[in-house]
DRENZALUM-544309 format. One record per residue (C-alpha): residue number from 1; z, x, y; residue in one letter. Coordinates in pm, whole numbers. Each point is the difference from the previous one (the first is absolute). Example, Ala and Ser with C-alpha at 12.3 -4.5 7.8 and 13.67 -1.06 7.14 Angstrom:
residues 2
(atom 1,(780,1230,-450),'A');
(atom 2,(-66,137,344),'S');
END
This chain:
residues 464
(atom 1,(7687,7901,6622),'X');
(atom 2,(175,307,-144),'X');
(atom 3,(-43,211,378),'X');
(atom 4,(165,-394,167),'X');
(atom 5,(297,38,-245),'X');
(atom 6,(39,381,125),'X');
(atom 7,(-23,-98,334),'X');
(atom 8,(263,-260,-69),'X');
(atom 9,(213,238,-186),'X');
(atom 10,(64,301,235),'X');
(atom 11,(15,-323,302),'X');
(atom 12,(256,-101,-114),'X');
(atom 13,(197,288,-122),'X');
(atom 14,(-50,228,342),'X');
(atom 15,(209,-315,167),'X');
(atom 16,(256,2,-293),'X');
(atom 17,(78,368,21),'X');
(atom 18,(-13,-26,372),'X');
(atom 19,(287,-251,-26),'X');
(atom 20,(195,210,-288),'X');
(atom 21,(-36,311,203),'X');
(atom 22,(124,-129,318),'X');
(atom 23,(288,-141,-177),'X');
(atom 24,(87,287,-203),'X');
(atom 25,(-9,197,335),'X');
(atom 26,(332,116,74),'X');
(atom 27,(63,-122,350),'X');
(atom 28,(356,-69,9),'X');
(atom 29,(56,334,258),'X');
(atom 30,(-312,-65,180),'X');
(atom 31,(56,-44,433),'X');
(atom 32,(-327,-101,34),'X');
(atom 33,(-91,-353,66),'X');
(atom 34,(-265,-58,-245),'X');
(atom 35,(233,41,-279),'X');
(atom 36,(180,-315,52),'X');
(atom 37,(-341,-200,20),'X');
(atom 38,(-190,191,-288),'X');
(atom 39,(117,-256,-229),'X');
(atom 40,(-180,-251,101),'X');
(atom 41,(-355,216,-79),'X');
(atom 42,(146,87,-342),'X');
(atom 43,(79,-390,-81),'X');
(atom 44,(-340,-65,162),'X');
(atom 45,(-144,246,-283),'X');
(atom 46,(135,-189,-254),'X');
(atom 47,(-55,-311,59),'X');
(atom 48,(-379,79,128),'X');
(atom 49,(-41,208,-336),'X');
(atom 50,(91,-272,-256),'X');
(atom 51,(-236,-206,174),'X');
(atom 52,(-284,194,-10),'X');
(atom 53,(143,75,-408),'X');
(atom 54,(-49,-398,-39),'X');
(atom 55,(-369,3,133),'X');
(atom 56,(-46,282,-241),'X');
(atom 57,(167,-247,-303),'X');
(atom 58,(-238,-291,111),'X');
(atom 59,(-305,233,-47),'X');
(atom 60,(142,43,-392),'X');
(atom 61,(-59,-375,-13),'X');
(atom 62,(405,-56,-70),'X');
(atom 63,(6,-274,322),'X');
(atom 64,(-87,-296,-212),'X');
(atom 65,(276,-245,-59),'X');
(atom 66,(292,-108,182),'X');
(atom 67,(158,324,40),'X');
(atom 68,(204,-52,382),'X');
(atom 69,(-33,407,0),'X');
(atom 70,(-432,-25,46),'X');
(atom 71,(45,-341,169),'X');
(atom 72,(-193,57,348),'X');
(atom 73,(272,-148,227),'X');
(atom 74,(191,249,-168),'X');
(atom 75,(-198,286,21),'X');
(atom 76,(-109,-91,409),'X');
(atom 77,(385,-30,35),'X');
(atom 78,(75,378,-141),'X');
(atom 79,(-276,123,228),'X');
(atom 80,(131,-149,309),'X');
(atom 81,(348,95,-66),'X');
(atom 82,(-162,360,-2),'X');
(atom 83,(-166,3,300),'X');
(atom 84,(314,-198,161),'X');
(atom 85,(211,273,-58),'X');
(atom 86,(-286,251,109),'X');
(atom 87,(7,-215,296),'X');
(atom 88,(371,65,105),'X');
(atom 89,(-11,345,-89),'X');
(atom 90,(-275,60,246),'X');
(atom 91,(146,-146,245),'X');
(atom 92,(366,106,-31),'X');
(atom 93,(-234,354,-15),'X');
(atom 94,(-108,-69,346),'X');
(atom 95,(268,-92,141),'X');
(atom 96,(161,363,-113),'X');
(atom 97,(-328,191,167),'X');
(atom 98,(123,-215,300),'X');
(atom 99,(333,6,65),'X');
(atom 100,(-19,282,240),'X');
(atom 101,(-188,-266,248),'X');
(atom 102,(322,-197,63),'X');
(atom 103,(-264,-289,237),'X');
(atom 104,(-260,-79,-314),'X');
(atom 105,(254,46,-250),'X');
(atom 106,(127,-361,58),'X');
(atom 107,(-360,-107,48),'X');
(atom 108,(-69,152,-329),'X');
(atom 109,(237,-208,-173),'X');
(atom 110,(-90,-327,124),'X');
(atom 111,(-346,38,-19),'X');
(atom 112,(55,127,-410),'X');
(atom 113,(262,-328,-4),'X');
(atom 114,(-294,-200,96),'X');
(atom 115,(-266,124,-177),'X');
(atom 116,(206,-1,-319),'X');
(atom 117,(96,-330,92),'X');
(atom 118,(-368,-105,29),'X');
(atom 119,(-163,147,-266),'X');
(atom 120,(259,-225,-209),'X');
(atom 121,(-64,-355,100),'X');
(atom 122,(-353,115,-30),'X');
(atom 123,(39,109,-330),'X');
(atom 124,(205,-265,-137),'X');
(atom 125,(-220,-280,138),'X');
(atom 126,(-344,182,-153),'X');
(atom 127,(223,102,-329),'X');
(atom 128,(74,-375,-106),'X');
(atom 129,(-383,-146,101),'X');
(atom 130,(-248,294,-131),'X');
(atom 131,(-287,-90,-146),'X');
(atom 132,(-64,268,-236),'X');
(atom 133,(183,299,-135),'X');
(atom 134,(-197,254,138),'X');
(atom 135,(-23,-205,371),'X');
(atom 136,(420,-16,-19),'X');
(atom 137,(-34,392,-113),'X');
(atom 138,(-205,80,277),'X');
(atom 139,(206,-178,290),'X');
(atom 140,(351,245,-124),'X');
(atom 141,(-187,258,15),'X');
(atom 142,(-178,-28,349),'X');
(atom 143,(295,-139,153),'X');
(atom 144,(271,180,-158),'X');
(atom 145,(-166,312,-239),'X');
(atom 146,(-191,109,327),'X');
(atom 147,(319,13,307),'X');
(atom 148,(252,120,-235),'X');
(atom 149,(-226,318,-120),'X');
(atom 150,(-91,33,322),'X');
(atom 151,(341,-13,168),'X');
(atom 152,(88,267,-277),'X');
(atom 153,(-254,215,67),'X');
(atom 154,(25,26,343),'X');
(atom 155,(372,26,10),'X');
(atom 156,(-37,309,-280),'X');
(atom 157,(-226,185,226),'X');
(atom 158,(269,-43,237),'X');
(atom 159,(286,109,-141),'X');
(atom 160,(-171,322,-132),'X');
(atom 161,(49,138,336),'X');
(atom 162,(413,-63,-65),'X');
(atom 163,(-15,262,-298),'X');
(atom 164,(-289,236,101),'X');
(atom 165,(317,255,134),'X');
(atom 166,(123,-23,-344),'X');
(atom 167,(-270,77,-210),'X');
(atom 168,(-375,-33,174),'X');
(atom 169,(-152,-42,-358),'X');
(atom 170,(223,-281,-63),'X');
(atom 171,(-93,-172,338),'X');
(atom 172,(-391,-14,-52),'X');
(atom 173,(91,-135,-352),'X');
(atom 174,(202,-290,211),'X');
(atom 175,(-341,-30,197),'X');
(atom 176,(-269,43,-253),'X');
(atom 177,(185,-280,-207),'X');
(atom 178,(20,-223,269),'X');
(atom 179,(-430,40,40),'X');
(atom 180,(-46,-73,-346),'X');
(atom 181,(257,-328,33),'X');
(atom 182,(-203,-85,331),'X');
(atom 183,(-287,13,-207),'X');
(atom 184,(138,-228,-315),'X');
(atom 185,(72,-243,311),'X');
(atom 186,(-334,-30,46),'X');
(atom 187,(-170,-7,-387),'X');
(atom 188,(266,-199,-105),'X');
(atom 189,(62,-267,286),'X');
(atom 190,(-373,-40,113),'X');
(atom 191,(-207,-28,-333),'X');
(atom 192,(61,-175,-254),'X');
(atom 193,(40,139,-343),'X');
(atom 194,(-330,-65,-163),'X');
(atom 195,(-216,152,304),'X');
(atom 196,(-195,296,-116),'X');
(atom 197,(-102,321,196),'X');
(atom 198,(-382,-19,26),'X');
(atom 199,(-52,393,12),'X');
(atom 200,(229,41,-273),'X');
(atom 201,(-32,-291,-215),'X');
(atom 202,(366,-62,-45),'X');
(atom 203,(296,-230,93),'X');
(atom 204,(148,21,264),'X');
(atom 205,(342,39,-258),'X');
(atom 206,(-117,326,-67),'X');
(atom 207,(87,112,337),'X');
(atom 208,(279,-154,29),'X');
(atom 209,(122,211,-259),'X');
(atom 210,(-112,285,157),'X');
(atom 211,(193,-37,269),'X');
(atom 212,(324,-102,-209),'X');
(atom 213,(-44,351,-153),'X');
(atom 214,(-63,169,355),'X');
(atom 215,(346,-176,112),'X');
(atom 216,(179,84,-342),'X');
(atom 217,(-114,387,40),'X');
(atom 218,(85,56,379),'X');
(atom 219,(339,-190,-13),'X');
(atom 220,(93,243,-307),'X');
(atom 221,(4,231,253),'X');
(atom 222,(154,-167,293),'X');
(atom 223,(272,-98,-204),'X');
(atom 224,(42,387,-27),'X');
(atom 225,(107,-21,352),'X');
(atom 226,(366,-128,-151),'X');
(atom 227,(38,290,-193),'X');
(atom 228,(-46,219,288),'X');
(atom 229,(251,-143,158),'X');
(atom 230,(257,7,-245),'X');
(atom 231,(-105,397,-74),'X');
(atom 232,(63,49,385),'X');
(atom 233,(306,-223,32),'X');
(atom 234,(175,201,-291),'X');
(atom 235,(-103,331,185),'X');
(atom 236,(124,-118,257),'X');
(atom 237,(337,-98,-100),'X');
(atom 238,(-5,369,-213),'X');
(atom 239,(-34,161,397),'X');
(atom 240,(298,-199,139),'X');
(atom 241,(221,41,-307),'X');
(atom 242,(-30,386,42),'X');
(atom 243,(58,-100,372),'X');
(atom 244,(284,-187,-68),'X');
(atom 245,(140,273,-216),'X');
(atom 246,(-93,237,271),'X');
(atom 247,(172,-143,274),'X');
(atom 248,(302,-93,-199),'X');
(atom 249,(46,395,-86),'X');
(atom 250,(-50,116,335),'X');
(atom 251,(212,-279,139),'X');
(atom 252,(309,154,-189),'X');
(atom 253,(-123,293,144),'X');
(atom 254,(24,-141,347),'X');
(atom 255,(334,-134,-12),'X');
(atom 256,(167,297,-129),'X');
(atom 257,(-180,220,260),'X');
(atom 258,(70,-291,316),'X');
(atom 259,(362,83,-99),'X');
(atom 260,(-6,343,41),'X');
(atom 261,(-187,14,303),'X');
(atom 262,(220,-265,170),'X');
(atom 263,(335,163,44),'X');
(atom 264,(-106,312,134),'X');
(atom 265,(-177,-170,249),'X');
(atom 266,(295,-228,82),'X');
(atom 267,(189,268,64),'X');
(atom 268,(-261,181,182),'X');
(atom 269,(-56,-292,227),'X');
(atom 270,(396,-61,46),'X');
(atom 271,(4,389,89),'X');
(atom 272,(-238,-32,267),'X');
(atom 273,(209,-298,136),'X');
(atom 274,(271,255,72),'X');
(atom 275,(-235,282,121),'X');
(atom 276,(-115,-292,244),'X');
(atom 277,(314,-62,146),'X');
(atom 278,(99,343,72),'X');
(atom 279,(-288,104,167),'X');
(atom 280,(-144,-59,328),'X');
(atom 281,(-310,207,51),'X');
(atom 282,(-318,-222,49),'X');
(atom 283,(-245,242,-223),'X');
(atom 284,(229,1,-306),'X');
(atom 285,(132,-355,1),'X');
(atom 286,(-450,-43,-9),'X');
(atom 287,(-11,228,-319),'X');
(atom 288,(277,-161,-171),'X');
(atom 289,(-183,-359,127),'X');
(atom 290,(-308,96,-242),'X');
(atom 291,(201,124,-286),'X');
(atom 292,(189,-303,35),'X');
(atom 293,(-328,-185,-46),'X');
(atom 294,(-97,201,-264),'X');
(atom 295,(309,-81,-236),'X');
(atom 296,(-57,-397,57),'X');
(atom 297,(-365,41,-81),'X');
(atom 298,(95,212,-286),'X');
(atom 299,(274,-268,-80),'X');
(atom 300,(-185,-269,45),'X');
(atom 301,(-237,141,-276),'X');
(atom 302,(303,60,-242),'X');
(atom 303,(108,-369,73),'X');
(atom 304,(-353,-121,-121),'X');
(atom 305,(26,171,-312),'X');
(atom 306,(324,-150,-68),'X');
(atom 307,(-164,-350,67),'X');
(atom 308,(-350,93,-209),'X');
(atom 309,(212,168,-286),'X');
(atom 310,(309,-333,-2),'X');
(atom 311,(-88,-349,-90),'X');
(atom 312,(306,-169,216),'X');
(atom 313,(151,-258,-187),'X');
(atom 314,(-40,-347,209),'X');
(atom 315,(-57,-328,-183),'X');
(atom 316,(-342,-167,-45),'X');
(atom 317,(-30,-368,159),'X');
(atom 318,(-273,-233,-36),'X');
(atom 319,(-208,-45,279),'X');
(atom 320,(-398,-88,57),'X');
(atom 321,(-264,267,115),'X');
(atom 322,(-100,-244,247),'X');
(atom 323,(340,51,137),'X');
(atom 324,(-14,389,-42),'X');
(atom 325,(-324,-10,224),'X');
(atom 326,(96,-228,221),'X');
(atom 327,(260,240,48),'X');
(atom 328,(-224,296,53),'X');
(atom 329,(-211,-188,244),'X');
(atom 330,(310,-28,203),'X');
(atom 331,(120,355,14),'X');
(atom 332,(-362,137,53),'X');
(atom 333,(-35,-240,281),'X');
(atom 334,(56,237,309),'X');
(atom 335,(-174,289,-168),'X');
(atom 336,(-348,127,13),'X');
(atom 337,(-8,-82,-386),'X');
(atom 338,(51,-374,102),'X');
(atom 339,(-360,-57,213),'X');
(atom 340,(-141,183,-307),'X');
(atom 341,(97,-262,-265),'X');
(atom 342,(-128,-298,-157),'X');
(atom 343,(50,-208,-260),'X');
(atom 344,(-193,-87,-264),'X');
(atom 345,(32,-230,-326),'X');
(atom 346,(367,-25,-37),'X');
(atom 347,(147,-121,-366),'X');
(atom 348,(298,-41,0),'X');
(atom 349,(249,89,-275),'X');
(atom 350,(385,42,-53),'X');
(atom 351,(153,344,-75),'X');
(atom 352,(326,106,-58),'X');
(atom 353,(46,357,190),'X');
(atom 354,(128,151,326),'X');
(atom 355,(-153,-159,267),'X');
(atom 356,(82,301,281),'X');
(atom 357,(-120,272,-257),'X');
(atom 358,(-331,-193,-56),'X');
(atom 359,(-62,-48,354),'X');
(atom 360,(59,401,24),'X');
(atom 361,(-289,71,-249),'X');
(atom 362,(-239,-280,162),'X');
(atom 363,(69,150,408),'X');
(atom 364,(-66,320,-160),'X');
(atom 365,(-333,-97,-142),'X');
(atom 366,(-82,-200,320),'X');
(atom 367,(62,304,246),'X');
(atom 368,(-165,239,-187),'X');
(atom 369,(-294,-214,-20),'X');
(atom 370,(44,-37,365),'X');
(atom 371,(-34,405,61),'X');
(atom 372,(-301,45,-214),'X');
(atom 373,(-127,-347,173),'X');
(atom 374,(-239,94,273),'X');
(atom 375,(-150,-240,336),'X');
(atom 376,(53,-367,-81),'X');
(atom 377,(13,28,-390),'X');
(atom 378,(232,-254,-210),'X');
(atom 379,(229,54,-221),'X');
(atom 380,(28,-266,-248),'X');
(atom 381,(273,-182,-216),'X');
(atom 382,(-41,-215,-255),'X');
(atom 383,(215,-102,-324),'X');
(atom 384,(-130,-186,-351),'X');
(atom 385,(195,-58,-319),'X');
(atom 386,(-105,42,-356),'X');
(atom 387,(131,49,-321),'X');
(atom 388,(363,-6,132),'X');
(atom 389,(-20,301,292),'X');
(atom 390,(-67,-102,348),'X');
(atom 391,(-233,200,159),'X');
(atom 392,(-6,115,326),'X');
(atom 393,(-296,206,182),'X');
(atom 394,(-5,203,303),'X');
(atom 395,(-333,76,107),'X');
(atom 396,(-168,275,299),'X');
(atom 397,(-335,48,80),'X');
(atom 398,(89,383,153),'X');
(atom 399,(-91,302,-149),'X');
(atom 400,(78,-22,-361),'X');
(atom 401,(188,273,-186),'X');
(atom 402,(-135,320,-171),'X');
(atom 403,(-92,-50,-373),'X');
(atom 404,(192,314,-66),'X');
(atom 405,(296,-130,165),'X');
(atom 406,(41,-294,-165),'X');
(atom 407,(196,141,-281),'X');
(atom 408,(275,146,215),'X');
(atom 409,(39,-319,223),'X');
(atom 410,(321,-53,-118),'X');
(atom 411,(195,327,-37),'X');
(atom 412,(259,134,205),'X');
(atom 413,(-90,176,268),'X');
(atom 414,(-375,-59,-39),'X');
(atom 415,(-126,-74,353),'X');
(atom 416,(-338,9,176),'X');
(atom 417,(153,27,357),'X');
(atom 418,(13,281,171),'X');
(atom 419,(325,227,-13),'X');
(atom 420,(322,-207,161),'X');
(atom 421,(-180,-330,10),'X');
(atom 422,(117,-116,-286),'X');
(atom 423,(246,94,-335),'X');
(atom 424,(-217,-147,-253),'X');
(atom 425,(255,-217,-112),'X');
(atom 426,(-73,-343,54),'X');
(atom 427,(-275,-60,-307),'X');
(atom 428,(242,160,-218),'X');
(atom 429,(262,-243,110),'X');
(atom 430,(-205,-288,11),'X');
(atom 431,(-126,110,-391),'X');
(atom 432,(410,-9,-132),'X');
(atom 433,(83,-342,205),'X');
(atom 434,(-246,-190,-175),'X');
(atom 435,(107,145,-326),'X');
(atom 436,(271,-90,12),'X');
(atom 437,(-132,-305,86),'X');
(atom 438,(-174,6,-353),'X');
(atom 439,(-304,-7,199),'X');
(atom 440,(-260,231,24),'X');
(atom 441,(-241,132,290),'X');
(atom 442,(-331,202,39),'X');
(atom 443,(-226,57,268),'X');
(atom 444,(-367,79,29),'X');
(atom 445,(-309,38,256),'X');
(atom 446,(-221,-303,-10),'X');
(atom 447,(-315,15,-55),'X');
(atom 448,(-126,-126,382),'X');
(atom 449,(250,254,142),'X');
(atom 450,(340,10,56),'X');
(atom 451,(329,7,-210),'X');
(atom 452,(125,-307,-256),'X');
(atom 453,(383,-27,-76),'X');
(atom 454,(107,-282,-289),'X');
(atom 455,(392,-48,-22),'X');
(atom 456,(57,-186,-337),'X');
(atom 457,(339,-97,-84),'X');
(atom 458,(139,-234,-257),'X');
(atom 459,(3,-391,129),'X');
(atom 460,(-48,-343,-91),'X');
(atom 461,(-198,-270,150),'X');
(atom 462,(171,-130,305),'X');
(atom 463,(70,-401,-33),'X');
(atom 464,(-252,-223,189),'X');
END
């Protein structure tokens, strides 16, 4: 009896700490999906936990009397509102490790709609004509203990694969959680409580237990995976900060230096006007042809350090980003850029900004995805909005950028093309117009290849 109130015990208190840990979690900066759904485990822990706590009450003989607390309606009730939530938390898991498959993603969610559907008229018609306890016990937890571990199993295993580029330990935690949950589906939803295991001569709560401890331990350590993130998102914001104040210093820099170079080259391009005028000969009028180019090309370089270095004053309108892209897909049209294209999940989202500066930074994203685009690749555009930024991606599946050249992306000058290709401007421009958008932007390779760009800037939903 002593080794049954043990078991009982540490059953119950794996699922209680399980539900205080995922609670206590700090998830508030978290971008990935789970944290908005993790919730629903940590109520599930709970509520599963004081359940098993009341079994463990009964077997200290306190159930006589009329207490509503030990009544069995009400203790079948708590343990079906446990593996209810369970239930939706599996499959709102699912749907997550889906959404990339746009077709069975809709599938997904009427089949779940039905089957949650389902298993309630079932329920509710065996709940109110069982014939014993233990028969009505059995029935919630075949036909709702057993799909909604499952569902959460399977959907854990999943989703490790979202986080296994963020830490790899933390993604077989994700996974080896969701075995041990696939395996509480099945000692929990397919034999009832007082079956013993012949080899071992115990119940079958025992292993239940087990596996609530197996859970509790591995998702410890997947909840880890949040405080990865967070380490890395404040490392990362450290990086552009000392960007920030990088490019701000050498902006000043610019300006001041654009000046200076600009009227001596005025003046040298007005004096070869004259030159030009009073000369005839074929060979010199060439020469002075090329210096002429020169000074533009040399001008048209101190010009773009004017623009990188001055934030032009213009005021910010409200528009929608559905409008800003439809926009780009209309200037991009007639360009090789334009067969490259396509659009993904667009969300839209109202910003206040300056639409023609915005569209700069996106064309400039689009055509250099289009250089490092090779064949018949895509590039891809898609937008989402969370926690008040509207996000929008620009996606190439060409040949990635350097690791060692990510850092450097964004400075002046920087450039990977070869010499008079390019000024190594346009990042750098791109980086101050949605800063002063309030935005912020980063790029990196994906990890099937190619080059990811994310544009956030401050929005609000869009109406409708």
């Amino acid at each position: 009896m002593f080794i049954e109130y043990l078991i009982y015990l540490f059953y119950g208190l794996a699922f209680i700490i399980l539900g205080v840990a995922v609670f206590a979690k700090d998830k508030r900066f978290s971008k990935l999906k789970i944290a908005g759904i993790l919730w629903l485990l940590g109520l599930f822990g709970l509520i599963h936990g004081v359940h098993e706590w009341m079994d463990l009450y009964r077997l200290f003989g306190f159930h006589e009397g009329d207490d509503i607390i030990f009544n069995p309606a009400f203790r079948l009730a708590v343990m079906s509102a446990s593996f209810l939530v369970l239930l939706v938390y599996g499959i709102r898991l699912n749907l997550i490790v889906s959404s990339k498959l746009n077709k069975t993603s809709h599938a997904l969610k009427y089949i779940a709609a039905g089957s949650v559907a389902t298993l309630l008229v079932t329920s509710a018609v065996f709940y109110f004509n069982w014939d014993t306890e233990n028969s009505a016990a059995m029935f919630v937890r075949c036909f709702l203990g057993f799909p909604s571990a499952l569902l959460s199993g399977i959907g854990m295993i999943g989703y490790s694969r979202a986080v296994r580029h963020m830490s790899a330990e933390g993604a077989g935690s994700f996974a080896a959680s969701g075995a041990a949950m696939i395996a509480y589906a099945f000692f929990t939803g397919l034999f009832p409580s007082e079956t013993l295991i012949p080899a071992l001569n115990i119940k079958i709560v025992a292993v239940r237990g087990v596996c609530a401890i197996v859970i509790l331990h591995f998702m410890m350590k997947a909840l880890t995976v949040f405080d990865i993130e967070y380490m890395n998102m404040l490392e990362t914001r450290l990086q552009r900060l000392a960007q920030s104040e990088k490019l701000s210093s050498i902006g000043k820099l610019a300006a001041g230096i654009a000046h200076e170079i600009n009227n001596p080259l005025a003046n040298a391009s007005l004096g070869i006007e004259i030159i030009k005028d009073r000369i005839s000969d074929d060979m010199v009028m060439a020469k002075l042809e090329s210096v002429e180019k020169s000074i533009d090309r040399a001008s048209k370089i101190a010009g773009e350090l004017l623009l990188y270095a001055r934030e032009k004053e213009a005021e910010f309108v409200s528009f929608n980003v559905s409008e800003l892209l439809d926009s780009i897909k209309t200037l991009i049209s007639h360009s090789p850029a334009g067969r490259l294209v396509v659009y993904g999940d667009i969300e839209d989202a109202k910003i206040s900004g300056i639409i023609w500066k915005l569209e700069e930074v996106l064309i400039n994203l689009i055509m250099n995805s289009c250089e490092a685009t090779e064949g018949d690749g895509e590039i891809l555009i898609s937008s989402s909005f969370s926690n008040g930024f509207s996000y929008i991606t620009v996606e190439d599946r060409g040949t990635g950028i350097p690791p060692e050249y990510l850092s450097r992306i964004f400075d002046p000058f920087f450039t990977t093309k070869d010499v008079g290709e390019g000024t190594g401007m346009g990042l750098s421009i791109c980086y101050n117009i949605v800063k002063m958008h309030g935005g912020d932007i980063s790029i990196e390779n994906r990890m099937s290849g190619g080059v990811r760009a994310v544009v956030s800037i401050p929005a609000e939903r869009a109406d409708g």
